[in-house]
DRENLUM-595850 format. One record per atom (N, C-alpha, C): atom name; residue number from 1; residue in three letters; z, y, x; chain. Coordinates in steps of 0.1 Angstrom, whole numbers, always signed. Last residue first. Example, Ala and Ser with C-alpha at 12.3 -4.5 7.8 and 13.67 -1.06 7.14 Angstrom:
BEGIN
 atome num residu     Z     Y     X chaine
     N   2    Ser   +71   -22  +128      A
    CA   2    Ser   +71   -11  +137      A
     C   2    Ser   +79    +0  +129      A
     N   1    Ala   +78   -57  +132      A
    CA   1    Ala   +78   -45  +123      A
     C   1    Ala   +78   -33  +132      A
// end
This chain:
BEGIN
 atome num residu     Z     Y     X chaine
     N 104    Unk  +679 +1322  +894      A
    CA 104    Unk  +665 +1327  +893      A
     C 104    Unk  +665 +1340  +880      A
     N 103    Unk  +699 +1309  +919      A
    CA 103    Unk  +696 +1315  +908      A
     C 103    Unk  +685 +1322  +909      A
     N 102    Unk  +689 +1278  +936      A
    CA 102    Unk  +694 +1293  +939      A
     C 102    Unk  +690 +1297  +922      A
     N 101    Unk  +697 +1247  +939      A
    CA 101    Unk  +691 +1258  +931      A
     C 101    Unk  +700 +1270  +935      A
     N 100    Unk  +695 +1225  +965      A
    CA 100    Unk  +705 +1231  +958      A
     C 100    Unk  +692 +1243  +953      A
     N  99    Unk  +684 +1190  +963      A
    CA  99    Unk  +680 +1208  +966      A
     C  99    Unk  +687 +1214  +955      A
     N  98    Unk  +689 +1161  +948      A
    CA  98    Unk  +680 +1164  +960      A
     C  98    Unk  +680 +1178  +967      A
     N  97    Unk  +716 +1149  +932      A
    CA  97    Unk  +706 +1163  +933      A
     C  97    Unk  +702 +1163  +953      A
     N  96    Unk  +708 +1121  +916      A
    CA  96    Unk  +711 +1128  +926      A
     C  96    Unk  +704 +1143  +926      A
     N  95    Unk  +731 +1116  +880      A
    CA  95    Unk  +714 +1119  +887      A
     C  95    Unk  +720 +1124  +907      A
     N  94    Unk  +749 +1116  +869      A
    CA  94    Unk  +747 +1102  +871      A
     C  94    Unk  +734 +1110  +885      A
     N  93    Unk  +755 +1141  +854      A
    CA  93    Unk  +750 +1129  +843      A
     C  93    Unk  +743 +1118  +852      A
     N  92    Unk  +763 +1157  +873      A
    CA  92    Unk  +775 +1152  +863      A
     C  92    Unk  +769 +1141  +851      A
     N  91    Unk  +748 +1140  +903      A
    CA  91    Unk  +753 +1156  +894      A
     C  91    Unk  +762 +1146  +881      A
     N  90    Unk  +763 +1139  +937      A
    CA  90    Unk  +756 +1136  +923      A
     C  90    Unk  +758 +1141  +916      A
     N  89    Unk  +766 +1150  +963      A
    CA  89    Unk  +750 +1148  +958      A
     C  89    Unk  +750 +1146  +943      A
     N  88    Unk  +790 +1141  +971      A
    CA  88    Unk  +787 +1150  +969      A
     C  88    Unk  +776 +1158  +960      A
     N  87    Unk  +781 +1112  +969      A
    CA  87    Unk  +789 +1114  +966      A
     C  87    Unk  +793 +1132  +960      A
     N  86    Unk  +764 +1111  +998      A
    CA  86    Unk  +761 +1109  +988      A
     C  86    Unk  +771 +1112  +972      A
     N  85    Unk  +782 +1120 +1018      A
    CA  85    Unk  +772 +1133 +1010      A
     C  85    Unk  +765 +1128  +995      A
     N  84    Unk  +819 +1120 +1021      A
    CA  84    Unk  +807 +1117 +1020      A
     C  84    Unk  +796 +1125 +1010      A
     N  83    Unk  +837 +1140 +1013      A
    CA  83    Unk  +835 +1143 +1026      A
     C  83    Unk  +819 +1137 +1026      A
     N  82    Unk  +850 +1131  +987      A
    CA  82    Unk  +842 +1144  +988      A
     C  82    Unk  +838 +1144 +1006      A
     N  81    Unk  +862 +1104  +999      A
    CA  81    Unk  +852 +1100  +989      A
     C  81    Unk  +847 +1119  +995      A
     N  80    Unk  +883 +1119 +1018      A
    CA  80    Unk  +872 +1115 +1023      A
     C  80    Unk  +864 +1108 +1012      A
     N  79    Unk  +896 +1132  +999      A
    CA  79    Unk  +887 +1142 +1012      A
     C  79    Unk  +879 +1132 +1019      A
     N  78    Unk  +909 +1113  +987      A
    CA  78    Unk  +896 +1124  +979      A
     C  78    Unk  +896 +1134  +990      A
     N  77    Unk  +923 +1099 +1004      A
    CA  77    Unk  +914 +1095 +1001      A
     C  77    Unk  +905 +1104  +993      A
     N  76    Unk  +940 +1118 +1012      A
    CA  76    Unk  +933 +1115 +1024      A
     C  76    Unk  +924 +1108 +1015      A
     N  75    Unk  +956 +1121  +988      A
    CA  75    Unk  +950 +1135  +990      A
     C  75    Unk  +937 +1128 +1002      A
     N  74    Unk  +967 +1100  +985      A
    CA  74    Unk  +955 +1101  +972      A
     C  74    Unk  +948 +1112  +981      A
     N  73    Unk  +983 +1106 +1011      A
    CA  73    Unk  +979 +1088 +1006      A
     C  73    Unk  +964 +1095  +994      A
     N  72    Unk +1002 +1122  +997      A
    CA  72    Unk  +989 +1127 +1007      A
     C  72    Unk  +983 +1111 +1008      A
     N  71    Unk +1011 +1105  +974      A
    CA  71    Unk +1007 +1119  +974      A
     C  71    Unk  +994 +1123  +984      A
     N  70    Unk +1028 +1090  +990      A
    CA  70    Unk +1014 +1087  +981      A
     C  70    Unk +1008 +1098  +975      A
     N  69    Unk +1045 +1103 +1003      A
    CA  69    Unk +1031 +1097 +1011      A
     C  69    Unk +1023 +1092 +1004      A
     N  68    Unk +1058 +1117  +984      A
    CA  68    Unk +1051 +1127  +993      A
     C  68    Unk +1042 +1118 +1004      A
     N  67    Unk +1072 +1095  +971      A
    CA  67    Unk +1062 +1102  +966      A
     C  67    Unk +1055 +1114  +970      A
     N  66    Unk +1088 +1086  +994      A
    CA  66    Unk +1080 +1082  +989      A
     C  66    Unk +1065 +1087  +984      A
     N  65    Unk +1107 +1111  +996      A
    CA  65    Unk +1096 +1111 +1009      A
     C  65    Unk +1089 +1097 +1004      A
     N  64    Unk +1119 +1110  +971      A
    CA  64    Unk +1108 +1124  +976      A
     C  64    Unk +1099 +1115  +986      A
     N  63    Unk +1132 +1083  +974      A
    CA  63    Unk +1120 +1091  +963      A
     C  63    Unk +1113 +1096  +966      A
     N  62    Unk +1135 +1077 +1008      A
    CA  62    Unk +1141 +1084  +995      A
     C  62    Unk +1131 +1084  +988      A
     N  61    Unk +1134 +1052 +1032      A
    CA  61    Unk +1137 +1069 +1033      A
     C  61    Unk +1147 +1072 +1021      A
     N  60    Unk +1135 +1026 +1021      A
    CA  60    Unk +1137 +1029 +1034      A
     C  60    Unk +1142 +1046 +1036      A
     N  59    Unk +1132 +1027  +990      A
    CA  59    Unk +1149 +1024  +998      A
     C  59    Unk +1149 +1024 +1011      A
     N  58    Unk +1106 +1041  +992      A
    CA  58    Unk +1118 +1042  +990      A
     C  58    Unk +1131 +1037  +993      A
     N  57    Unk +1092 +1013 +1001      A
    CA  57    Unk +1097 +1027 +1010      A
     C  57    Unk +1106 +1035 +1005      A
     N  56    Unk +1101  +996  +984      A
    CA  56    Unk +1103  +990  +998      A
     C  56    Unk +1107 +1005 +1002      A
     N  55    Unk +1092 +1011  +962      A
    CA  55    Unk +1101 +1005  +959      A
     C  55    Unk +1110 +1005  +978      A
     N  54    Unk +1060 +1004  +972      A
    CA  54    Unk +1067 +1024  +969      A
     C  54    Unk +1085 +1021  +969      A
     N  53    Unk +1058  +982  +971      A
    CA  53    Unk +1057  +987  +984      A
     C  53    Unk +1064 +1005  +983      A
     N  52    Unk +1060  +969  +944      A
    CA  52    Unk +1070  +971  +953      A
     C  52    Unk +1068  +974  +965      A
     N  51    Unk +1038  +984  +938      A
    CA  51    Unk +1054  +994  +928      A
     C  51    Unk +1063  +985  +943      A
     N  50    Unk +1019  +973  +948      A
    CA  50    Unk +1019  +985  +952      A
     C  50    Unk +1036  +989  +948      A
     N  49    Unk +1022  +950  +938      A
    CA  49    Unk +1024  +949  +946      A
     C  49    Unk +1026  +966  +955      A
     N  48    Unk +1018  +950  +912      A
    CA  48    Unk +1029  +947  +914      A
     C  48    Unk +1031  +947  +929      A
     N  47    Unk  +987  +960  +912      A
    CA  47    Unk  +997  +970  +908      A
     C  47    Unk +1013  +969  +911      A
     N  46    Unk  +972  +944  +917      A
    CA  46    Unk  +977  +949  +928      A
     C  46    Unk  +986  +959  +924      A
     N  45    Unk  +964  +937  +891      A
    CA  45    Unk  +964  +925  +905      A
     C  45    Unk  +975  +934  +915      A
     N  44    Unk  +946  +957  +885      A
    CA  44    Unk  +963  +950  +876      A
     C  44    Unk  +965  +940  +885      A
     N  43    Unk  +926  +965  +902      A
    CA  43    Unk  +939  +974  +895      A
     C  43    Unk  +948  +968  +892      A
     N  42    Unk  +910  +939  +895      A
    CA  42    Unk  +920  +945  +907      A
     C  42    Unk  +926  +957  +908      A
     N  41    Unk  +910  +941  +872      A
    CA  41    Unk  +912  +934  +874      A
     C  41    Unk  +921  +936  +886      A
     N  40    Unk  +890  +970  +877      A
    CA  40    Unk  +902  +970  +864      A
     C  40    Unk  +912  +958  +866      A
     N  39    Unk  +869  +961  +889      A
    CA  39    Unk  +875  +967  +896      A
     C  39    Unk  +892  +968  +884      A
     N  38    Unk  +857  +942  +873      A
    CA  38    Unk  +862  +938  +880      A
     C  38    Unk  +871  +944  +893      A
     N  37    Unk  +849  +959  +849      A
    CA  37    Unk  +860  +949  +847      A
     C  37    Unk  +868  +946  +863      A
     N  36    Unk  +830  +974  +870      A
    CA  36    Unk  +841  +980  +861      A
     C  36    Unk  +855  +965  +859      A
     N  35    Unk  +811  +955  +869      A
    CA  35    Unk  +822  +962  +880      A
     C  35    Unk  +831  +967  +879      A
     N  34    Unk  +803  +948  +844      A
    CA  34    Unk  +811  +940  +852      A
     C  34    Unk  +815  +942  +863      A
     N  33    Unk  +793  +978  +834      A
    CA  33    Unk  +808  +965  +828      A
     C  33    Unk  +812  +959  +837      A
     N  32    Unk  +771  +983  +853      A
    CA  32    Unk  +786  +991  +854      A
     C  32    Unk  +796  +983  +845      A
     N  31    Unk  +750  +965  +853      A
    CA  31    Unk  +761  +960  +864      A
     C  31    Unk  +775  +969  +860      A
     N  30    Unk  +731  +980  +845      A
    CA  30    Unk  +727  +967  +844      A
     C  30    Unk  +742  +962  +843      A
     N  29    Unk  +730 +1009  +861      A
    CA  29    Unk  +735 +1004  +847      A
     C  29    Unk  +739  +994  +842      A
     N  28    Unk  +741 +1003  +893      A
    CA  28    Unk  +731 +1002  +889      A
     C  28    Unk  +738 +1000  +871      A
     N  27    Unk  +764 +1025  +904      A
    CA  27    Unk  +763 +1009  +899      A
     C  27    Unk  +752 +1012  +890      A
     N  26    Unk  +770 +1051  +908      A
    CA  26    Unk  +761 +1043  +921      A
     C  26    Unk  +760 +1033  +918      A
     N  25    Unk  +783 +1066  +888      A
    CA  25    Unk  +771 +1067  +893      A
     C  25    Unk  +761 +1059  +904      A
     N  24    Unk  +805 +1050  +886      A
    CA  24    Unk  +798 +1046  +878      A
     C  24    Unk  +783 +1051  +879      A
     N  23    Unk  +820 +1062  +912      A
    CA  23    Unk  +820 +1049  +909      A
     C  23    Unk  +806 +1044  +902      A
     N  22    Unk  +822 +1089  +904      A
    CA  22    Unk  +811 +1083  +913      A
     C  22    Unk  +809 +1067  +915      A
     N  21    Unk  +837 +1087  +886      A
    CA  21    Unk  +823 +1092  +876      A
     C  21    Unk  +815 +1086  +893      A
     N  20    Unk  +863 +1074  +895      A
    CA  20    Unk  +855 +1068  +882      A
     C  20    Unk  +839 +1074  +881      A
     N  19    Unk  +868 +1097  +915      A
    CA  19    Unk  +867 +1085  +916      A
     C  19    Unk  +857 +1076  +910      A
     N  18    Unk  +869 +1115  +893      A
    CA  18    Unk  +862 +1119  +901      A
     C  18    Unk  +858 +1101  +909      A
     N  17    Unk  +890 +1104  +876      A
    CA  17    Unk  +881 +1108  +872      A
     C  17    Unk  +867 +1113  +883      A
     N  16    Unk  +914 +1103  +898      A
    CA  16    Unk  +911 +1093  +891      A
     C  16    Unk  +895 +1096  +884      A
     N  15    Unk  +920 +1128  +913      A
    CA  15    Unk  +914 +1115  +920      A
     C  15    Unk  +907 +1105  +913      A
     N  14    Unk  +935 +1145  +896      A
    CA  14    Unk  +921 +1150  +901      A
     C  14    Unk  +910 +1136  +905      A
     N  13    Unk  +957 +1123  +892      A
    CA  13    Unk  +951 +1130  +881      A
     C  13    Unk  +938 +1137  +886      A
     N  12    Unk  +964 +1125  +919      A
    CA  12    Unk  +960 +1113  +914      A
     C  12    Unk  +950 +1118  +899      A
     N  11    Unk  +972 +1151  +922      A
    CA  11    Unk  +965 +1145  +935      A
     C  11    Unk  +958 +1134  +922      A
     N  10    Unk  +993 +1158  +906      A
    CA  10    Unk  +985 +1163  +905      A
     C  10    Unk  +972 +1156  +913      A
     N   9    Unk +1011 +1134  +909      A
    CA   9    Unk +1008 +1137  +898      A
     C   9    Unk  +994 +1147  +898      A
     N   8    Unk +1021 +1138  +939      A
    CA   8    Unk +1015 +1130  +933      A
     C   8    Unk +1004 +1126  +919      A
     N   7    Unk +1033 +1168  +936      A
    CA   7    Unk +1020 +1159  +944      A
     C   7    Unk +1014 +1149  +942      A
     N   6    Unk +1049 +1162  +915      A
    CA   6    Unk +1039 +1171  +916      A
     C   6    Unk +1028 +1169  +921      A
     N   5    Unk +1066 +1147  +936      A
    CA   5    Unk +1065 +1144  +922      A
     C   5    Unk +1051 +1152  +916      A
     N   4    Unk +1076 +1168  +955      A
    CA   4    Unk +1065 +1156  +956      A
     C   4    Unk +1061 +1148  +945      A
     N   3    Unk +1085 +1188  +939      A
    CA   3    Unk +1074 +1190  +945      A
     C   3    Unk +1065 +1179  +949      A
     N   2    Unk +1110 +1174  +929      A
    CA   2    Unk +1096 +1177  +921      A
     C   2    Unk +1084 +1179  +929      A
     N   1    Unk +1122 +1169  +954      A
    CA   1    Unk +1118 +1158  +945      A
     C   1    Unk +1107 +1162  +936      A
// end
């Protein structure tokens, strides 16, 4: 139970902020509030619906094996946001990096 507890926790915690900075990198400035809002919106929309799908699986299996598919659940989705290149590409204030720097 901890372990997947763990998994979870750790997965999501890496996910969320990486998620958000590429998020806000690819929305034109103009636009990042109201995508934002409107992704935030659908966060709270679907939240009741997610607790009772964790809820559902749990009383099919157990806790653990719950929180060991939302676990790899977060893990499949930040391999594949880092899988794509644009994504990969952006630097930490928004910018694309075109050419990796070798030290000088």
């Amino acid at each position: 139970m901890l372990v997947a507890t763990l998994t979870v926790g750790l997965t999501a915690g890496l996910a969320s902020p990486l998620l958000a900075c590429a998020f806000q990198a690819t929305i034109d400035d103009a636009y990042v509030a109201r995508a934002g809002s409107v992704t935030s919106l659908s966060d709270s929309a679907l939240m009741p619906l997610s607790l009772a799908g964790f809820g559902v699986l749990a009383g099919a299996t157990s806790v653990a094996t719950a929180c060991a598919v939302c676990g790899g659940a977060f893990l499949l989705q930040m391999a594949y946001t880092l899988s794509r290149r644009q994504v990969r590409r952006l630097g930490a204030d928004g910018t694309v990096c075109t050419a990796t720097s070798g030290g000088s």
